[in-house]
C-alpha positions in Angstrom: 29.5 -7.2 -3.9 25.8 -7.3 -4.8 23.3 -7.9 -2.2 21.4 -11.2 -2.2 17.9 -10.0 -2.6 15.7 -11.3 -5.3 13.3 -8.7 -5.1 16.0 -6.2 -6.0 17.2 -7.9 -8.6 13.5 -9.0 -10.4 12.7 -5.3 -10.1 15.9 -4.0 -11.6 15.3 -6.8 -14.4 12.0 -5.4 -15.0 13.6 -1.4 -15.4 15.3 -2.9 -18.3 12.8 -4.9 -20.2 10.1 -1.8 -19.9 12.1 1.1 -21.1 11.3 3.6 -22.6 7.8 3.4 -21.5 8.7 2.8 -17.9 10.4 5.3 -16.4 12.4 4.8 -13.2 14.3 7.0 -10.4 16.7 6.3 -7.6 14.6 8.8 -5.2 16.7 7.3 -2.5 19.5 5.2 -1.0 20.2 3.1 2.5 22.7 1.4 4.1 22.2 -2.0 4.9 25.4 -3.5 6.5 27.7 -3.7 3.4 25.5 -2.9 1.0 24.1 0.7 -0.1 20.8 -0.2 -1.7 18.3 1.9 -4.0 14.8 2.8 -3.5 13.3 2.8 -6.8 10.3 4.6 -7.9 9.0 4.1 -11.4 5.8 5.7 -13.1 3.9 4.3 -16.4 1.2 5.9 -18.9 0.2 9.2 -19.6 1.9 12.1 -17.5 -0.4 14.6 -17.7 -1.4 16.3 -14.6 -4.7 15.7 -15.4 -5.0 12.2 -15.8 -5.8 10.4 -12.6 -3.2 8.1 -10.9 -2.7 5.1 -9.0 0.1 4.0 -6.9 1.7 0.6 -5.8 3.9 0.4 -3.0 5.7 -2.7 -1.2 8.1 -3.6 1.2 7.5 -1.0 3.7 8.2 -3.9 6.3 10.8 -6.0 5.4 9.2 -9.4 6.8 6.6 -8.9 4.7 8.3 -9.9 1.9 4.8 -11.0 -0.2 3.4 -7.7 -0.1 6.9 -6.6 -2.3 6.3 -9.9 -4.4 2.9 -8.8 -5.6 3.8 -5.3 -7.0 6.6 -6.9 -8.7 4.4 -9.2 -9.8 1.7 -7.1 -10.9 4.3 -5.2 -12.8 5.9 -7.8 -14.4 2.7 -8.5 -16.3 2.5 -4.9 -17.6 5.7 -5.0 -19.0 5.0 -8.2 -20.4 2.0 -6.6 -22.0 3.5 -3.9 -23.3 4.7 -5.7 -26.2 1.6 -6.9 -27.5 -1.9 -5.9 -25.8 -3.6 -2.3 -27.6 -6.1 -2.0 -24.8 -3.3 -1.8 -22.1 -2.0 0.9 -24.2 -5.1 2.8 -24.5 -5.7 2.2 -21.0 -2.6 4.0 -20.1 -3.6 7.1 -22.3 -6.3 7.7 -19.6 -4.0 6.4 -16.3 -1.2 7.4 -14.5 0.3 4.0 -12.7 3.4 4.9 -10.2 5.4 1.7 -8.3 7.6 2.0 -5.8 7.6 -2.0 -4.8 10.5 -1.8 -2.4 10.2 0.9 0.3 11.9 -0.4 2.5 14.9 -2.4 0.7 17.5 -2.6 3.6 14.5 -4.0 6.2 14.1 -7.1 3.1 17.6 -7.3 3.1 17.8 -7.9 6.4 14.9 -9.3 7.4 13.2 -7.5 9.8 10.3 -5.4 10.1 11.8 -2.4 10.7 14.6 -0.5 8.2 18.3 -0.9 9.2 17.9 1.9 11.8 15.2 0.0 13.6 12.4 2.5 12.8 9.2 1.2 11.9 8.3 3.2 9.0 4.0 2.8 9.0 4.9 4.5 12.6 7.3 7.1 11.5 5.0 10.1 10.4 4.2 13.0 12.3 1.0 11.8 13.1 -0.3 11.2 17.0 -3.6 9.5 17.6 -6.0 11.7 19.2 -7.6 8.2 20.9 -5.8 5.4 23.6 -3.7 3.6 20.9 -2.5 -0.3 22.4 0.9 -0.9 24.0 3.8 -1.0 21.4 1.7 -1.7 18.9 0.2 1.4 18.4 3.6 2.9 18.4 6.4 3.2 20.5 9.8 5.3 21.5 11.2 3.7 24.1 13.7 1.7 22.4 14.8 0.7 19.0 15.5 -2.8 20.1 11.7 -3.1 20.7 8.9 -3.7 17.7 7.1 -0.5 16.4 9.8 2.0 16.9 8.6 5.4 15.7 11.7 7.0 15.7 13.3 9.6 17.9 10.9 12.6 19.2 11.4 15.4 16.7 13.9 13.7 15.2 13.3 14.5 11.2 11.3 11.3 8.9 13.7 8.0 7.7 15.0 8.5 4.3 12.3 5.4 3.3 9.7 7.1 4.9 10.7 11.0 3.3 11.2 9.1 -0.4 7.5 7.6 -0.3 6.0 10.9 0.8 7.8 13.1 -1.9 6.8 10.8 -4.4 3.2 10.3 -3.6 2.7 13.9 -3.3 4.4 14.6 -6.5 2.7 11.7 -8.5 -0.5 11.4 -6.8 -1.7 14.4 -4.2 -0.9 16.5 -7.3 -3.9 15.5 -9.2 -8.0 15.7 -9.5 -8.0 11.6 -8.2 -5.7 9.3 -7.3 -6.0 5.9 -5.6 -3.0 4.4 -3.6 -2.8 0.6 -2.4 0.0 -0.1 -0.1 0.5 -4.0 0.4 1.6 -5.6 3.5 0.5 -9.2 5.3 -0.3 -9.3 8.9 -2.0 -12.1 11.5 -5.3 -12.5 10.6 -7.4 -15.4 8.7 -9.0 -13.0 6.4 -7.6 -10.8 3.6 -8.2 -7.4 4.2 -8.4 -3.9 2.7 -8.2 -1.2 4.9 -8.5 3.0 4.5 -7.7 5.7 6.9 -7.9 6.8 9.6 -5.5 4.9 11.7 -4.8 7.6 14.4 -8.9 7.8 15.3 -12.2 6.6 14.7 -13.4 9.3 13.0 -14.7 8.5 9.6 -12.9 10.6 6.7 -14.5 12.7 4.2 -13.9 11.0 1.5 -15.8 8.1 3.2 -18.9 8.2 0.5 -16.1 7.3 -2.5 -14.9 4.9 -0.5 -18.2 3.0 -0.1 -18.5 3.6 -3.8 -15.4 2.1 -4.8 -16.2 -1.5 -2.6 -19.4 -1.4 -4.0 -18.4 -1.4 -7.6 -15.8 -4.2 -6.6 -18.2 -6.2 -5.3 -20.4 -5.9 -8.3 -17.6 -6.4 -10.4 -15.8 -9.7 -8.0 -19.0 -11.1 -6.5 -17.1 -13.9 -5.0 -14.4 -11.9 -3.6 -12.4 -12.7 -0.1 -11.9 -9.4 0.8 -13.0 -7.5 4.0 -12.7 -3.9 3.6 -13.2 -1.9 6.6 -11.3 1.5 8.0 -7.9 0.4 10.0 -9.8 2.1 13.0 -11.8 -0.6 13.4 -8.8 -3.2 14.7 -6.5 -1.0 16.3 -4.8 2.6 16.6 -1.7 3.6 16.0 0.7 7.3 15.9 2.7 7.9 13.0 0.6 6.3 10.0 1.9 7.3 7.1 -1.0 6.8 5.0 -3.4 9.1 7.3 -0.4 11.7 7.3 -0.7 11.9 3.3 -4.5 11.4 3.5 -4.8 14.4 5.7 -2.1 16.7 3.5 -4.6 15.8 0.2 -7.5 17.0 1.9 -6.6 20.3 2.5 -7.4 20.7 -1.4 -11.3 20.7 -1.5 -11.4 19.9 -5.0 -9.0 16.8 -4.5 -10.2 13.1 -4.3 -7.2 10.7 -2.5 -8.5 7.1 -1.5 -5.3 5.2 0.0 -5.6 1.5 1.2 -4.1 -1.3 2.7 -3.7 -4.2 1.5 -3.3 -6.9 4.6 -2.8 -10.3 3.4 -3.9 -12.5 6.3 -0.7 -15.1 7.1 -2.7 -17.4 9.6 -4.3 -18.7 6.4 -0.9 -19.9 5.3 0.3 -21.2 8.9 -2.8 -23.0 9.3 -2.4 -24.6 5.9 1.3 -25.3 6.9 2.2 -25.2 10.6 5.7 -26.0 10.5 6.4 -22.7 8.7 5.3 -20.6 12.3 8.5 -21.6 13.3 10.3 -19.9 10.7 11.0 -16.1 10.8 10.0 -15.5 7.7 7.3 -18.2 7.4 5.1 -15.9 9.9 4.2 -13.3 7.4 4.9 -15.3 4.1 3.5 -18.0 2.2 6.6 -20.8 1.9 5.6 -23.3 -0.5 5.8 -22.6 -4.2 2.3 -23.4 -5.1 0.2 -21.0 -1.9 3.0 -18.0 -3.2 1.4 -18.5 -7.1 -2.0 -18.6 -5.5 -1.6 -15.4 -3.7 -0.2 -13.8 -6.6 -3.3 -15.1 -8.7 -5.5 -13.5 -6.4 -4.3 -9.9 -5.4 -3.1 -9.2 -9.1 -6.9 -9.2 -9.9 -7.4 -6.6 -7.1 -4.6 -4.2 -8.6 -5.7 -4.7 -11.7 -9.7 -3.5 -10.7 -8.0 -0.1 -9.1 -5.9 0.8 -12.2 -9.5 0.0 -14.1 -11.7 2.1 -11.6 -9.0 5.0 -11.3 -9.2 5.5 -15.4 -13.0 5.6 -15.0 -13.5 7.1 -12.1 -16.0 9.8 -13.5 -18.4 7.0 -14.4 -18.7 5.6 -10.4 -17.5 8.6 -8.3 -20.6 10.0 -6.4 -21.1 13.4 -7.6 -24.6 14.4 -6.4 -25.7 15.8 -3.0 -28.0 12.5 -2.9 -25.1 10.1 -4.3 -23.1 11.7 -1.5 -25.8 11.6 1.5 -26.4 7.7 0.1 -23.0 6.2 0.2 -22.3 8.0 3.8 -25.6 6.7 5.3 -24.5 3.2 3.9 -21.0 3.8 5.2 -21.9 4.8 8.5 -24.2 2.1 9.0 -21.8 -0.6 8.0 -18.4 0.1 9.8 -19.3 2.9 12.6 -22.2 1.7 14.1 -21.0 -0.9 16.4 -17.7 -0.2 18.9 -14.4 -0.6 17.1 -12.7 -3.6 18.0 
């Protein structure tokens, strides 16, 4: 019996109409009631090791079901591309892209934030916060029947979380620069990207690139509704994923990895439509037809600026001492000045 999940089936559709230049692996499975269900990973463009990369990555939390529907989205119209458009094609000479839009395929299934063994997976990585993190929020092992379950101590990653690490530090950790953008929606009335570090308020090395990579966007999308700030500065929390990858890529020197969050703010929506609050799903998703094409509109444009900036990174990466000292200063002054929230 197949499982009803259209996300599933979109993506599988979209395996088929890319091949052969979309690849695609089963890098793991999960039970979900009934139904054993894949976790795809697929990788476009040139695989050279030298080429830098960018990843997609969806459905980590299965309520967020709009953060899986962009990938899929975004995908969709590369594939669609592929049939006719040269400068995709000699984009992808110069790019690595890498999907895996459904991370967490039993939680969709299923409907619920965490995976089918009630683990929270952006709390599942063997990653403590070194400052106070808030009640449950920040992580939590008391009981899987409770919201931000990390999982039991020393108990070994969730197959989910295991299958997204292996593959990002296969496609992406392996090379000179790589970008990552993982896409999830979340209270709020703002859109907003975030970067590591999660687990303290330390700024990370790699903090001058990422001024430099908002400052190009914002020369590039001048009327953009994007906050970008590092997670730090709304809460803490143990077991982020992305700051455990973050911190295994900068033990190589000569390594650049910038991941970010993509949080969609959903109050935006429920403000727009407050019936849907009362709807499990209508929480963290936009409901009618014509707000779910305007979110795609807008965040295909931002994955489509970070498969641009990755291919061309050598022409906006800082690279001098000066470049360097100027984007930190500029950093520092903007999100570390003032108390985190």
């Amino acid at each position: 019996m197949s499982p009803d999940l259209p996300q599933l089936a979109a993506l599988e559709a979209l395996i088929d109409e890319g091949q052969p230049l979309l690849q695609t692996q089963v890098v793991g499975q999960v039970q979900a009631g009934r139904h054993r269900l894949p976790i795809h990973a697929l990788t476009l463009g040139n695989p050279d090791p030298e080429v830098p990369a960018v990843g997609f990555f969806g459905g980590v939390h299965g309520l967020e079901r709009i953060g899986a529907d962009v990938v899929i989205a975004f995908l969709g119209s590369l594939v669609k591309r592929l049939a006719w458009d040269s400068v995709l094609h000699a984009q992808l000479q110069k790019v690595r892209l890498v999907f895996m839009p459904l991370v967490n395929p039993g939680g969709l299934l299923l409907g619920t934030r965490a995976n089918p063994r009630g683990v929270d997976l952006m709390r599942n990585a063997p990653m403590e916060a070194v400052e106070k993190v808030p009640f449950l929020i920040g992580g939590q092992r008391i009981s899987r029947g409770l919201p931000w379950f990390r999982g039991e101590a020393g108990a070994p990653m969730e197959i989910e979380s295991r299958a997204l690490c292996a593959f990002v530090e296969a496609e992406l950790l392996s090379r000179r620069f790589s970008l990552a953008v993982d896409c999830h929606s979340g209270f709020g009335t703002q859109d907003r990207i975030w970067f590591p570090y999660a687990h303290t308020a330390t700024p990370i090395r790699h903090l001058p690139e990422i001024h430099a990579l908002k400052t190009i966007f914002e020369q590039t999308h001048n009327h953009h509704v994007y906050l970008f700030e590092p997670q730090s500065r709304q809460y803490l929390t143990h077991g982020d994923i992305w700051d455990y990858l973050y911190r295994k890529a900068e033990q190589a020197r000569d390594r650049v990895f910038l991941p970010l969050t993509l949080e969609m703010g959903s109050w935006m929506w429920i403000k727009k439509n407050p019936r849907q609050m009362f709807t499990r799903l209508g929480i963290f998703n936009p409901i009618l037809d014509h707000r779910h094409h305007r979110v795609m509109r807008r965040h295909i444009a931002l994955l489509d600026f970070l498969a641009r900036a990755a291919s061309s990174h050598l022409r906006w990466l800082p690279s001098s001492d000066d470049d360097l000292a100027r984007h930190r200063d500029a950093a520092i002054s903007r999100w570390y000045r003032e108390k985190p929230r």
